[in-house]
C-alpha positions as a printed Julia matrix, in Angstrom:
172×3 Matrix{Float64}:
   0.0     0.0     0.0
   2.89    2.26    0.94
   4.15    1.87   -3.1
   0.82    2.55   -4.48
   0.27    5.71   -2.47
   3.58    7.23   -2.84
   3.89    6.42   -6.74
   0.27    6.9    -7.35
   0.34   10.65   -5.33
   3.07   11.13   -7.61
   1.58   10.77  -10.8
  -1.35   12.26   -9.78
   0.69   15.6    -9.34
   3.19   15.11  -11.79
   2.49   14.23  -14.99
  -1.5    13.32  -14.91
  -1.95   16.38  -13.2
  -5.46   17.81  -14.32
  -5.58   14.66  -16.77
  -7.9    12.68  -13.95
  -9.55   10.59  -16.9
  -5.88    9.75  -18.44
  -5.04    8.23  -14.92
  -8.03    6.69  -14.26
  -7.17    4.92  -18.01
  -4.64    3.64  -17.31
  -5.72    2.15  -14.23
  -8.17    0.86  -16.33
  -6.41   -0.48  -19.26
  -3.88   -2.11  -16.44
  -6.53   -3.66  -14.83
  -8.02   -5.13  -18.32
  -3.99   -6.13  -19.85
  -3.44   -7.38  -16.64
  -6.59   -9.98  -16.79
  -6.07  -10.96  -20.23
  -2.29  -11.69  -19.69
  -3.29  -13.74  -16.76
  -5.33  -15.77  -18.83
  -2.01  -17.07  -20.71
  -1.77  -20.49  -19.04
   1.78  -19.86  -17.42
   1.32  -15.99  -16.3
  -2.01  -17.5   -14.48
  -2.1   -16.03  -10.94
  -4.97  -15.56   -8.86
  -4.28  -11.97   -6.91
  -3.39   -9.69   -9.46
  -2.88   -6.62   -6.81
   0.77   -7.0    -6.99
   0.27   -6.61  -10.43
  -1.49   -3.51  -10.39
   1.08   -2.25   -7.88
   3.96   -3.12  -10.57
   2.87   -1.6   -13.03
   1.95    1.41  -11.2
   5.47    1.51  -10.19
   6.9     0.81  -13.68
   4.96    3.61  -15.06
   6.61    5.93  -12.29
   9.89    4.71  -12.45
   9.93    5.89  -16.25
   8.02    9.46  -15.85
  10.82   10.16  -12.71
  13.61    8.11  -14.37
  16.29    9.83  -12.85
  14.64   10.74   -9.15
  17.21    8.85   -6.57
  15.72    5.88   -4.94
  17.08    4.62   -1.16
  15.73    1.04   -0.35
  15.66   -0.24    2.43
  18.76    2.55    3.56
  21.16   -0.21    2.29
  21.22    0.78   -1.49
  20.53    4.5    -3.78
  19.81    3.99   -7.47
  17.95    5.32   -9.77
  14.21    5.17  -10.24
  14.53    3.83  -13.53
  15.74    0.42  -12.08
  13.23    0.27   -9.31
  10.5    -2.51  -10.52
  13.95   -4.24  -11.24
  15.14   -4.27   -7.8
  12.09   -4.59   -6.41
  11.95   -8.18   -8.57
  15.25   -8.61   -7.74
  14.21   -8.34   -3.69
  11.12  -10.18   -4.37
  13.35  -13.25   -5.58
  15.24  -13.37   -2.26
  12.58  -13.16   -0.1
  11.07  -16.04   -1.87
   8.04  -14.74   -3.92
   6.69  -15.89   -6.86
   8.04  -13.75  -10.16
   4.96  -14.03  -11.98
   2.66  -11.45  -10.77
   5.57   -9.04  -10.64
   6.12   -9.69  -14.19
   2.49   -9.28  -15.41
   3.05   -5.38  -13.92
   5.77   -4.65  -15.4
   4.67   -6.42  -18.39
   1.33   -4.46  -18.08
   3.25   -1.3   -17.23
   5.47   -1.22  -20.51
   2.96   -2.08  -22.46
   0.75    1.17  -21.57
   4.22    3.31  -21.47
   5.03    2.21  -25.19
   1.67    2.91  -26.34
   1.18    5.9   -24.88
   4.59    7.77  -24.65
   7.21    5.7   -26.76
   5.39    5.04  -30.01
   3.88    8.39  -30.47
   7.23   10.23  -29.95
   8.61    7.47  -32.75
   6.09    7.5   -34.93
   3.58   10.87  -34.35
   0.94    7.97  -34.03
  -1.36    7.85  -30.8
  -2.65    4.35  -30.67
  -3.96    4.52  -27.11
  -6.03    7.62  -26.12
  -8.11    7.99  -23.01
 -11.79    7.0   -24.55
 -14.58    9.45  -24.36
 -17.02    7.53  -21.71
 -13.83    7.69  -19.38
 -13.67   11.6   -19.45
 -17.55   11.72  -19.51
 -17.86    9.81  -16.51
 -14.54   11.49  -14.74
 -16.38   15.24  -15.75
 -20.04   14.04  -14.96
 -18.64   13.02  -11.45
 -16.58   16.05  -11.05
 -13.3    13.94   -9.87
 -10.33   15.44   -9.96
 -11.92   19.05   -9.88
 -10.54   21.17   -8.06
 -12.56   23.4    -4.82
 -12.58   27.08   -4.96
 -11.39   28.25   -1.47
 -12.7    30.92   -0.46
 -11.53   33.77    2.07
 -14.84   33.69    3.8
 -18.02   31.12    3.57
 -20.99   33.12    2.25
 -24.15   33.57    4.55
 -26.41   33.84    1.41
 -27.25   30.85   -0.18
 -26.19   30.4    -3.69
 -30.3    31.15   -5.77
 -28.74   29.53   -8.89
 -29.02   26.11   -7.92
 -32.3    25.69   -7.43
 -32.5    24.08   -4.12
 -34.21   25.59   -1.11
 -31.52   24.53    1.65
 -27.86   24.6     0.84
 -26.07   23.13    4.18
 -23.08   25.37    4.96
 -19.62   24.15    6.77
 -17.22   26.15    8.92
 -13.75   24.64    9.36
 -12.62   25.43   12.92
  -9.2    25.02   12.87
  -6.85   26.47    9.98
């Protein structure tokens, strides 16, 4: 959890900042490479959260390629070799390679079709569908709040409801 939410964050406010439906893509498109490639007979695994969480990572590690990396205090390297080490730890502590695989498997395969074949060839041949930014904009995620120096005591008329609760934050 500590990987996904540090990587993830990451992304969020690096490059997919204000691109909420791009991120949520290719959370999607892992998920959906990540169950077909599982249903290859000897990538089969049946928890494919480590997946997700490699290929997460793999995407980071090559949007911060050069950001310096300490695991575990022991070693510094650079964030391009991450989901290698991290394989390479997994493999002495005695996990199983395959799910680690399928997310960096999963992970290249969105990186090359997003970032490495269009700067080769000028050619998008993965773009965030339409439904995914309808449904990110009809939801309003990723949108940011207006702050505001002061809450108003006048209820906002152009809404068109008769109560609008109002919030006060105490502290800060």
């Amino acid at each position: 959890m500590i990987v996904q939410s540090r990587y993830g964050v990451q992304l969020e406010n690096g490059p997919f900042e204000r691109r909420t439906a791009d991120f949520l893509w290719m959370m999607i498109f892992g998920v959906l490479s990540l169950l077909v490639l599982s249903a290859i007979p000897i990538f089969r695994t049946p928890f494919l959260g480590v997946s997700l969480v490699f290929m997460l990572l793999y995407v980071w590690s090559r949007e911060f390629p050069n950001a310096q990396i300490n695991i575990y205090g022991l070693v510094t390297l650079k964030a391009f070799y991450l989901p290698w080490a991290m394989l390479a730890l997994d493999v002495i502590f005695g996990s199983p390679l395959t799910p680690d695989l399928l997310g960096i498997i999963a992970g290249h395969l969105y990186y090359f079709l997003t970032v490495l074949h269009p700067l080769a060839t000028g050619k998008v041949l993965l773009k965030t569908p339409m439904w995914v930014r309808k449904l990110v904009g009809r939801w309003r995620i990723g949108v940011p709040t207006q702050p505001s120096s002061r809450p108003s005591a006048q209820p906002d008329s152009s809404t068109g409801v008769a109560f609008r609760g109002r919030s006060y934050r105490l502290s800060g």
